[in-house]
N, CA, C and O atoms as CSV, one atom per row, in Angstrom:
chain,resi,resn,atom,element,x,y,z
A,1,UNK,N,N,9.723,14.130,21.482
A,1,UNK,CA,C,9.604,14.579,20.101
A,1,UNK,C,C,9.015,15.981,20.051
A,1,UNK,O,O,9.271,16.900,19.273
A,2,UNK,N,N,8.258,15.929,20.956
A,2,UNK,CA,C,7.787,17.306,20.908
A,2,UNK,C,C,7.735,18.390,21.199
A,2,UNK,O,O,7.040,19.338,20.834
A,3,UNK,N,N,9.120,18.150,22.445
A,3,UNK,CA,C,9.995,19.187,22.729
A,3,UNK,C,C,10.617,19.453,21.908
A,3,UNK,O,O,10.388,20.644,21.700
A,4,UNK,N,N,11.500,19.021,21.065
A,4,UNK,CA,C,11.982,19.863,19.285
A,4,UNK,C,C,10.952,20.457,19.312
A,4,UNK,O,O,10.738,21.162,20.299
A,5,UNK,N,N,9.934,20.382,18.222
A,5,UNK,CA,C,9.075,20.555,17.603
A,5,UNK,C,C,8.810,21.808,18.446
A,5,UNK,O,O,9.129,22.820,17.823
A,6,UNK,N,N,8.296,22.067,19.742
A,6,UNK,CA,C,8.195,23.080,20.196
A,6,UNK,C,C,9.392,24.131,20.793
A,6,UNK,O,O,9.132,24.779,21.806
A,7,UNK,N,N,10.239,24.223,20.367
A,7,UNK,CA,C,11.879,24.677,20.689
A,7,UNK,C,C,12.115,25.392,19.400
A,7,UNK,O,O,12.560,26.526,19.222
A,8,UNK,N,N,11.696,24.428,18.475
A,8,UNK,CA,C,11.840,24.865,17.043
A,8,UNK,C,C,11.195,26.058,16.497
A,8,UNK,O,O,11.756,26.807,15.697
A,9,UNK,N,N,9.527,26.292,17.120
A,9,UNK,CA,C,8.850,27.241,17.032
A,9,UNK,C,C,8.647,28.293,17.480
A,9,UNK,O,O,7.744,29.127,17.410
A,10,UNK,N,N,10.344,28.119,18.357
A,10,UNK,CA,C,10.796,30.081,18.872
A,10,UNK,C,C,11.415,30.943,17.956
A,10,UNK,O,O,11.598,32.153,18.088
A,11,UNK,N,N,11.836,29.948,16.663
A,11,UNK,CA,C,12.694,30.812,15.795
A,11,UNK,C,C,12.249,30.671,14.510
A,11,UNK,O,O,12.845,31.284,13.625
A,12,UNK,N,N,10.932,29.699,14.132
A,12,UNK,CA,C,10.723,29.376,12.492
A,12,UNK,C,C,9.185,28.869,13.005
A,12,UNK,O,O,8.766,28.840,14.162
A,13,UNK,N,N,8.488,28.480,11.760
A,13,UNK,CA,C,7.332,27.881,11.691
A,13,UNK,C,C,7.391,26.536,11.733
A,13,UNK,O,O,8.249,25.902,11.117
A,14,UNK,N,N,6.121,25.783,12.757
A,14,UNK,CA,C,6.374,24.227,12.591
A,14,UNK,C,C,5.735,23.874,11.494
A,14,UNK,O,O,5.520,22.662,11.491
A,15,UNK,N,N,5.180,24.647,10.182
A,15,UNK,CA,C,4.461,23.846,9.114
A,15,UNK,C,C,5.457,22.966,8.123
A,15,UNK,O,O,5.133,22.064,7.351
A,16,UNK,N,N,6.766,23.510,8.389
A,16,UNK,CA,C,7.545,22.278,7.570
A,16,UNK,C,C,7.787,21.224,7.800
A,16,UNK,O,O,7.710,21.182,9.028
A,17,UNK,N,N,8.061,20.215,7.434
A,17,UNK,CA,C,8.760,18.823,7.426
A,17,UNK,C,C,9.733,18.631,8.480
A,17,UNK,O,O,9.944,17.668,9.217
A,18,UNK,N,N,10.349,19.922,8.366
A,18,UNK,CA,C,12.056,19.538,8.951
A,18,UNK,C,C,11.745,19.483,10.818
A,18,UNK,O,O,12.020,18.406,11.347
A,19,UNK,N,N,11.282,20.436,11.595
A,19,UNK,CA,C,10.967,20.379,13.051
A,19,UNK,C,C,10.657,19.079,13.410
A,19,UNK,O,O,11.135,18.473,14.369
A,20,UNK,N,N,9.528,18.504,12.306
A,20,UNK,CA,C,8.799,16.737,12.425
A,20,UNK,C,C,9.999,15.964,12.751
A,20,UNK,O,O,10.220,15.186,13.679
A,21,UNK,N,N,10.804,16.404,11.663
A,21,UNK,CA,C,11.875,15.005,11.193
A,21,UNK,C,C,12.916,14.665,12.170
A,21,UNK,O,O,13.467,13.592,12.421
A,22,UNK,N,N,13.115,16.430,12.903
A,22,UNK,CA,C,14.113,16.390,14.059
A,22,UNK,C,C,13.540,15.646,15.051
A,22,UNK,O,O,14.029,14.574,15.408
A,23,UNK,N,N,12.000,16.370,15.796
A,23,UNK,CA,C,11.663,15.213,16.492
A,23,UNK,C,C,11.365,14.254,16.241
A,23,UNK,O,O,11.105,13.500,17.179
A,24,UNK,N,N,11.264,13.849,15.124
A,24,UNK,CA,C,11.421,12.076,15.568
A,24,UNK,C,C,12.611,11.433,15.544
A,24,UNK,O,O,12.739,10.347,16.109
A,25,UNK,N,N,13.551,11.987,14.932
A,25,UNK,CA,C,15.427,11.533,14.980
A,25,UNK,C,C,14.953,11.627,16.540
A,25,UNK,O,O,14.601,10.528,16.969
A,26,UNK,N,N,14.876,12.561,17.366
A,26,UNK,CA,C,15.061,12.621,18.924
A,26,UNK,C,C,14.148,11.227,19.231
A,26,UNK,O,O,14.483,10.068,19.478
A,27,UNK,N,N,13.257,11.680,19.141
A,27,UNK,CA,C,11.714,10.860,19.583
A,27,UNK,C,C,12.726,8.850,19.758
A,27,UNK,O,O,13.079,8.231,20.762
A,28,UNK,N,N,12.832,8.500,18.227
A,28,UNK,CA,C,13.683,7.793,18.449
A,28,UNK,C,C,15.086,7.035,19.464
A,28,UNK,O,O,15.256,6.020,20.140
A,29,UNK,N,N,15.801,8.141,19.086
A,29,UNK,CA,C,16.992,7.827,19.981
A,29,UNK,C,C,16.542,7.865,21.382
A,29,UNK,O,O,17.281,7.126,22.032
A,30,UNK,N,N,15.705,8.375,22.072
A,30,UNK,CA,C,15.029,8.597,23.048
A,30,UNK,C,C,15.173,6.936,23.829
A,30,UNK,O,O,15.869,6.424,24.705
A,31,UNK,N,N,13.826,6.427,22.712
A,31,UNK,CA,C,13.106,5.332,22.656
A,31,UNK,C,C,14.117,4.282,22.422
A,31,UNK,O,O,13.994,3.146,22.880
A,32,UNK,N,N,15.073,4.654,21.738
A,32,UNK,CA,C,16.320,3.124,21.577
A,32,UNK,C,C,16.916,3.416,23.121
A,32,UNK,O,O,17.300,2.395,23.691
A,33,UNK,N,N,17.021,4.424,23.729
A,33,UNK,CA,C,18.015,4.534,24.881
A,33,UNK,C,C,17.217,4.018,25.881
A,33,UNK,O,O,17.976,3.512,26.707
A,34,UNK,N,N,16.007,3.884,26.241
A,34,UNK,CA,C,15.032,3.684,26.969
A,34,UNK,C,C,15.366,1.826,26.746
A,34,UNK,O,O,15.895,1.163,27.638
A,35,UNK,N,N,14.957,1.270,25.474
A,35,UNK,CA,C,15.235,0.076,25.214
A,35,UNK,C,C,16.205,-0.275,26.004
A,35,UNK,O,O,15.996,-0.942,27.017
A,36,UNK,N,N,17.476,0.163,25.610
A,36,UNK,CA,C,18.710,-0.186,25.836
A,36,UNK,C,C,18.954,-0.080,27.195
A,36,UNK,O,O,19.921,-0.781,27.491
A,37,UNK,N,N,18.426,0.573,28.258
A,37,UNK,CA,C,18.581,0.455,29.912
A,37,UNK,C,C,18.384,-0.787,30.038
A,37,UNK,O,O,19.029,-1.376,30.906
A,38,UNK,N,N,17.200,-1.713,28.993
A,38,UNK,CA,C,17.096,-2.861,30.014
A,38,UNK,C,C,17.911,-3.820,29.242
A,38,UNK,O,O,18.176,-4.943,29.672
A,39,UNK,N,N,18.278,-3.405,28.184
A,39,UNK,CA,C,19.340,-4.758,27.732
A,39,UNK,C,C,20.698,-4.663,28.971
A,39,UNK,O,O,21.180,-5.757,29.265
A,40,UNK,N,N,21.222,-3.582,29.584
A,40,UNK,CA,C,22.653,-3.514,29.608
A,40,UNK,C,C,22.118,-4.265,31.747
A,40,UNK,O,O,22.954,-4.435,32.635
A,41,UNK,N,N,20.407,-4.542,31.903
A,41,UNK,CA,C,20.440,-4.929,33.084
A,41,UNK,C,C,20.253,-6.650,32.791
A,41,UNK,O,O,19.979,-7.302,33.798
A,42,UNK,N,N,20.340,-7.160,31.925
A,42,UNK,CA,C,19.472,-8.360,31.396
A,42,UNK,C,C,20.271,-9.891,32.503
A,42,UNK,O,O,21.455,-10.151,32.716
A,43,UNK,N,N,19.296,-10.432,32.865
A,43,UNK,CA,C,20.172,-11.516,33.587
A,43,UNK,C,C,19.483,-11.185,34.910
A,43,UNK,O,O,19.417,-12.200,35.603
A,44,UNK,N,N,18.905,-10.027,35.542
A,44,UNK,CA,C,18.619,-9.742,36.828
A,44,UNK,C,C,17.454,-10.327,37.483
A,44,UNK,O,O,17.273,-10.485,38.690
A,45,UNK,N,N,16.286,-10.783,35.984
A,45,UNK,CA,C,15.150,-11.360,36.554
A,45,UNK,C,C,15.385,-13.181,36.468
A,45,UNK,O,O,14.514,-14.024,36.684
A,46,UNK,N,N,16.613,-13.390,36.143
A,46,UNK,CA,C,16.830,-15.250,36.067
A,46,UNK,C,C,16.408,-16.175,37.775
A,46,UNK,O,O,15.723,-17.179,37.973
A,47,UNK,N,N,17.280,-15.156,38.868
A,47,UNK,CA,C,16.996,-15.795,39.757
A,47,UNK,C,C,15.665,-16.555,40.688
A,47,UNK,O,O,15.685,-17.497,41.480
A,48,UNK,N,N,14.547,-15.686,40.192
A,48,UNK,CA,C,13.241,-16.315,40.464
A,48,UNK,C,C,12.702,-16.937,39.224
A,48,UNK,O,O,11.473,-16.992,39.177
A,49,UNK,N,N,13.390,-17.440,38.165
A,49,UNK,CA,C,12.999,-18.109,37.418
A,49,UNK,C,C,12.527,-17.443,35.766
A,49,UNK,O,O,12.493,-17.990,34.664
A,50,UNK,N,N,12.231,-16.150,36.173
A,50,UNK,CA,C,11.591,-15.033,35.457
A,50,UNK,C,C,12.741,-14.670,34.082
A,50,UNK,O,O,13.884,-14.267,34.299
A,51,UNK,N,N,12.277,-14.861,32.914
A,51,UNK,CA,C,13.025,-14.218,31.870
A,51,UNK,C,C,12.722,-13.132,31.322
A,51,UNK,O,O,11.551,-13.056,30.950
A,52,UNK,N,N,13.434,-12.178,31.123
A,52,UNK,CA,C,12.575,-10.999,30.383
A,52,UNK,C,C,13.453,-10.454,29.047
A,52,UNK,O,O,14.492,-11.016,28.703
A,53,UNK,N,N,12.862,-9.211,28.298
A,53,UNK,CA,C,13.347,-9.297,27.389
A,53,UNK,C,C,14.587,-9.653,26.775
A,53,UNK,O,O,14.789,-10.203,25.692
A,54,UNK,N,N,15.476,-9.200,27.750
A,54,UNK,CA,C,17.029,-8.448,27.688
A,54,UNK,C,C,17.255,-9.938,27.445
A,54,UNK,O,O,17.740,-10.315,26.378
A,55,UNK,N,N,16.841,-10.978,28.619
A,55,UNK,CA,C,17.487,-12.216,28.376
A,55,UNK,C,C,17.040,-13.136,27.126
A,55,UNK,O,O,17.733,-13.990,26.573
A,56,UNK,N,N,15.499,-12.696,26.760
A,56,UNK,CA,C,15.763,-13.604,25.291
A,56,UNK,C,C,16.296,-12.994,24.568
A,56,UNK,O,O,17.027,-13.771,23.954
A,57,UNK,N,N,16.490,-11.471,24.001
A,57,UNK,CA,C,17.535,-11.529,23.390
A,57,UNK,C,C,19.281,-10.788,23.270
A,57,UNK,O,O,19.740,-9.788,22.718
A,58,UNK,N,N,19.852,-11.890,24.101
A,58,UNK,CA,C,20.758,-11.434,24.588
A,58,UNK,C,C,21.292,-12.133,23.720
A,58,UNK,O,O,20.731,-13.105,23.215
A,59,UNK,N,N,23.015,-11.549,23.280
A,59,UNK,CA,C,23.915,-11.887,22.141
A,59,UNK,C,C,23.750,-11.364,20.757
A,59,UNK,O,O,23.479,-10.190,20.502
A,60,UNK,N,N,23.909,-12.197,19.984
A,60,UNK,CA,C,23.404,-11.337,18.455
A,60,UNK,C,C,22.351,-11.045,18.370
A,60,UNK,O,O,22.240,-10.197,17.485
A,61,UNK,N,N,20.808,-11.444,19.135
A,61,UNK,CA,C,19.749,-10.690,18.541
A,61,UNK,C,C,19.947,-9.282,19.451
A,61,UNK,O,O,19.371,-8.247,19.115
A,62,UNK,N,N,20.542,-9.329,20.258
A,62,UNK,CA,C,20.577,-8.302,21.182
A,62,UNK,C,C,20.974,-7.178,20.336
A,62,UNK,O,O,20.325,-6.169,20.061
A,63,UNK,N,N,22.372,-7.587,19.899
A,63,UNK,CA,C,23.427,-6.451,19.040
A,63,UNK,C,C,22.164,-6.139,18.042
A,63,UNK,O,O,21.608,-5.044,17.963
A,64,UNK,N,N,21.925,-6.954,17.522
A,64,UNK,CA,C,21.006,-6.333,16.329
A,64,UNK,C,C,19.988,-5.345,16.615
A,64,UNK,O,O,19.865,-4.294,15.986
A,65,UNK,N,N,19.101,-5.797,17.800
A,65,UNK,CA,C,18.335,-4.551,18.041
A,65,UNK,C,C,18.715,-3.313,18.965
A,65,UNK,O,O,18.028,-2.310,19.159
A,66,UNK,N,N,19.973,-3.615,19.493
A,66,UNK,CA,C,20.491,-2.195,19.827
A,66,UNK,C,C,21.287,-1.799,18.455
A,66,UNK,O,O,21.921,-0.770,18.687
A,67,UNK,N,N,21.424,-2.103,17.526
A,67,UNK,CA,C,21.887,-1.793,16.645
A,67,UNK,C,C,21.156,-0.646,15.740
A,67,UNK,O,O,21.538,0.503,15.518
A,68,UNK,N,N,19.961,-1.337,15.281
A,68,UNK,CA,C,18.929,-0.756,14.910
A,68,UNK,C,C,17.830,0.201,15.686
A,68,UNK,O,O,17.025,0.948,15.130
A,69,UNK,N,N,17.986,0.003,17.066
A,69,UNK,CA,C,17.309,1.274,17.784
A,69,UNK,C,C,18.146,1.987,18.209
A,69,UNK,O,O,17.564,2.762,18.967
A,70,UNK,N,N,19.345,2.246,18.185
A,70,UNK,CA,C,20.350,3.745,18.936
A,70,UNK,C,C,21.040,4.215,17.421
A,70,UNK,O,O,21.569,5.325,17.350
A,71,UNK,N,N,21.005,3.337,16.256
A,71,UNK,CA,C,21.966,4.078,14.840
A,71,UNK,C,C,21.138,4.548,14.304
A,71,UNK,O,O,21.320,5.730,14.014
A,72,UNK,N,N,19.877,3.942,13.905
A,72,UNK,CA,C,18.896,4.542,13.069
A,72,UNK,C,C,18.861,5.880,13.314
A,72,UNK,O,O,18.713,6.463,12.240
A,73,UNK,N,N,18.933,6.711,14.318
A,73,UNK,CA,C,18.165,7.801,14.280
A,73,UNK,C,C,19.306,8.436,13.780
A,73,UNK,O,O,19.014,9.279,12.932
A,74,UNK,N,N,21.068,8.281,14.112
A,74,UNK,CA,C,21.817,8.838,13.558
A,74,UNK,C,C,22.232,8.740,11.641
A,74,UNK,O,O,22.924,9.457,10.919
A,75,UNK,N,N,21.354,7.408,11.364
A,75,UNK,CA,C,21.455,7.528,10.098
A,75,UNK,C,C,20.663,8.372,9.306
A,75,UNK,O,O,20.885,8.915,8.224
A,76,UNK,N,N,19.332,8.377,10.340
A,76,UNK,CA,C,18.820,9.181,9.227
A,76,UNK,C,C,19.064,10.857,9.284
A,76,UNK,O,O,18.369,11.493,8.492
A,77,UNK,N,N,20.009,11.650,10.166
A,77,UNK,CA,C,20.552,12.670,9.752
A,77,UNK,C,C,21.198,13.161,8.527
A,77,UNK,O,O,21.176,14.236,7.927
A,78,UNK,N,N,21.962,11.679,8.289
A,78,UNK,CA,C,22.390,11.788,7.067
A,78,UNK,C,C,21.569,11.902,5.800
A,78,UNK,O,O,21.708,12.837,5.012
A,79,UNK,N,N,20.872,11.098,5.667
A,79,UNK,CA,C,19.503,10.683,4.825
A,79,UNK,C,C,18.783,12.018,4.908
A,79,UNK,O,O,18.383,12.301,3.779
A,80,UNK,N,N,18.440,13.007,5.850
A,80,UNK,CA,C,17.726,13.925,5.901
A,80,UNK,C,C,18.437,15.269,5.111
A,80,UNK,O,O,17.955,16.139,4.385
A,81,UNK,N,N,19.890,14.994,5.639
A,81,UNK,CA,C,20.345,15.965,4.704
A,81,UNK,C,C,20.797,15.625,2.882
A,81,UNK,O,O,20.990,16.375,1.925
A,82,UNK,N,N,20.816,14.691,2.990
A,82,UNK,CA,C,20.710,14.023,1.336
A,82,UNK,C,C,19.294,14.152,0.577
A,82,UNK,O,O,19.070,14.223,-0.631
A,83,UNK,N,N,18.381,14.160,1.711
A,83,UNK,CA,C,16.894,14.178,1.010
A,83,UNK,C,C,16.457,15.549,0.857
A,83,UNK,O,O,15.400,15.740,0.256
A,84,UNK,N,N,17.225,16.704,1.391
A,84,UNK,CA,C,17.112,18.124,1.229
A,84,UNK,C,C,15.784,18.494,2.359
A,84,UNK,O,O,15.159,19.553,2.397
A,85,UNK,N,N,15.591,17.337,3.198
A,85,UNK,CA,C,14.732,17.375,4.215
A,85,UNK,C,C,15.480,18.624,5.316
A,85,UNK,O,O,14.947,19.714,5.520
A,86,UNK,N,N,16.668,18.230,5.877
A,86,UNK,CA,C,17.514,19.453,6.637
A,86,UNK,C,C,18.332,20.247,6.339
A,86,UNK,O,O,19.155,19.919,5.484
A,87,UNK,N,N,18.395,21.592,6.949
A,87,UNK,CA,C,18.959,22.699,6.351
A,87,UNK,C,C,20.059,22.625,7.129
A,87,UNK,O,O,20.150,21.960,8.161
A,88,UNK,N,N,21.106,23.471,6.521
A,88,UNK,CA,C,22.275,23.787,7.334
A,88,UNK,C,C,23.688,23.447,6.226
A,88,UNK,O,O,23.691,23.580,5.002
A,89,UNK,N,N,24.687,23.036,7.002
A,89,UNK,CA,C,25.894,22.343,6.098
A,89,UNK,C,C,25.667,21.072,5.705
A,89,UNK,O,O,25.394,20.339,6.656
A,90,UNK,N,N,25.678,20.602,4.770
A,90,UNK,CA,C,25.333,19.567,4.276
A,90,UNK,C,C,26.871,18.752,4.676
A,90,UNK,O,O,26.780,17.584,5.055
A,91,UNK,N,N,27.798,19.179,4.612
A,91,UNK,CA,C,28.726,18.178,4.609
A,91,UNK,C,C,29.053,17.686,6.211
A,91,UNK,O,O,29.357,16.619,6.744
A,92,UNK,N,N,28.818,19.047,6.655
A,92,UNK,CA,C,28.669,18.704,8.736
A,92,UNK,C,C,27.633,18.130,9.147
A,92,UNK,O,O,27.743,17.526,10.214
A,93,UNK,N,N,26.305,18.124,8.452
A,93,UNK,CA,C,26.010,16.692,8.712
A,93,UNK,C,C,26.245,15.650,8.100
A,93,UNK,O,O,25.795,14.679,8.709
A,94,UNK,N,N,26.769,15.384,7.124
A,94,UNK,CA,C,26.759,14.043,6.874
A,94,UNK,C,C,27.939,13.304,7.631
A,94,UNK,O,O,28.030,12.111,7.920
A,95,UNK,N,N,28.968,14.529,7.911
A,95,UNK,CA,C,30.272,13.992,8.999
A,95,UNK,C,C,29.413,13.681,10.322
A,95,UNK,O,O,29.532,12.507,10.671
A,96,UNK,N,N,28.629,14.409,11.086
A,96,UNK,CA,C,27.848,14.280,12.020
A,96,UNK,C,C,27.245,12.844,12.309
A,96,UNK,O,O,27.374,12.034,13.227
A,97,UNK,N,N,26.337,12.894,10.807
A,97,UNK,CA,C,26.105,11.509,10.756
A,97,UNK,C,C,26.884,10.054,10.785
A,97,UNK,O,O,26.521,9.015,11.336
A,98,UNK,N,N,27.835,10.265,10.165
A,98,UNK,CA,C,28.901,9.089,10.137
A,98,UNK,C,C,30.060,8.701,11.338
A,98,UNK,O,O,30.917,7.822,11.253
A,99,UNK,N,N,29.827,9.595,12.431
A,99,UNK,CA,C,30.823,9.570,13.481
A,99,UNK,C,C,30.113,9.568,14.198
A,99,UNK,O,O,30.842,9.492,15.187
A,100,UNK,N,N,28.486,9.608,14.817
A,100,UNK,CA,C,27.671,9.736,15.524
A,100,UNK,C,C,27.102,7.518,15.289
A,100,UNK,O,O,26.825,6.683,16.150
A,101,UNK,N,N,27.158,7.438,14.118
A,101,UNK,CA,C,26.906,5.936,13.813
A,101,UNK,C,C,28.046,4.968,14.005
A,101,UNK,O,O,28.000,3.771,14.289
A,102,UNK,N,N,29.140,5.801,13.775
A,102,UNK,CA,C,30.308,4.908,14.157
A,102,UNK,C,C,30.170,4.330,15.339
A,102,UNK,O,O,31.048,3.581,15.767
């Protein structure tokens, strides 16, 4: 997250909102992708008996929380540019957003 945030402050000031908002869209997706390594290993700790996350929730609770930790951060691009939180083209992100969530 705080590599934005500091990337951001070669070309603008970090006292606004918007540097925050990017890193945490990152900060996020980061953190869902991190999640998501161990769902896509899940099944590996069964043989000594051992269950771990991936395997309790594997199937629909699974989908659901990779659902909600790798889209969220692309939804809220959209949301950020609807909330007048991010600058730029408003309509390239909201395409951004909607093909990035697809």
């Amino acid at each position: 997250m705080l590599l934005k945030v500091a990337g951001w402050t070669a070309v603008k000031t970090m006292m606004g909102i918007e540097p925050w908002f990017i890193g945490s869209i990152f900060g996020l997706f980061l953190l869902g992708r991190l999640d998501d390594q161990g769902f896509r290993g899940h099944g590996r700790g069964r043989t000594g008996g051992v269950s771990d996350a991936a395997d309790r929730l594997r199937g629909t609770q699974g989908g659901v929380v990779d659902f909600a930790v790798v889209r969220v951060p692309f939804v809220l691009i959209g949301a950020g540019a609807w909330l007048g939180i991010l600058t730029g083209h408003h309509a390239l992100l909201y395409a951004l957003s909607a093909i990035l969530t697809a």
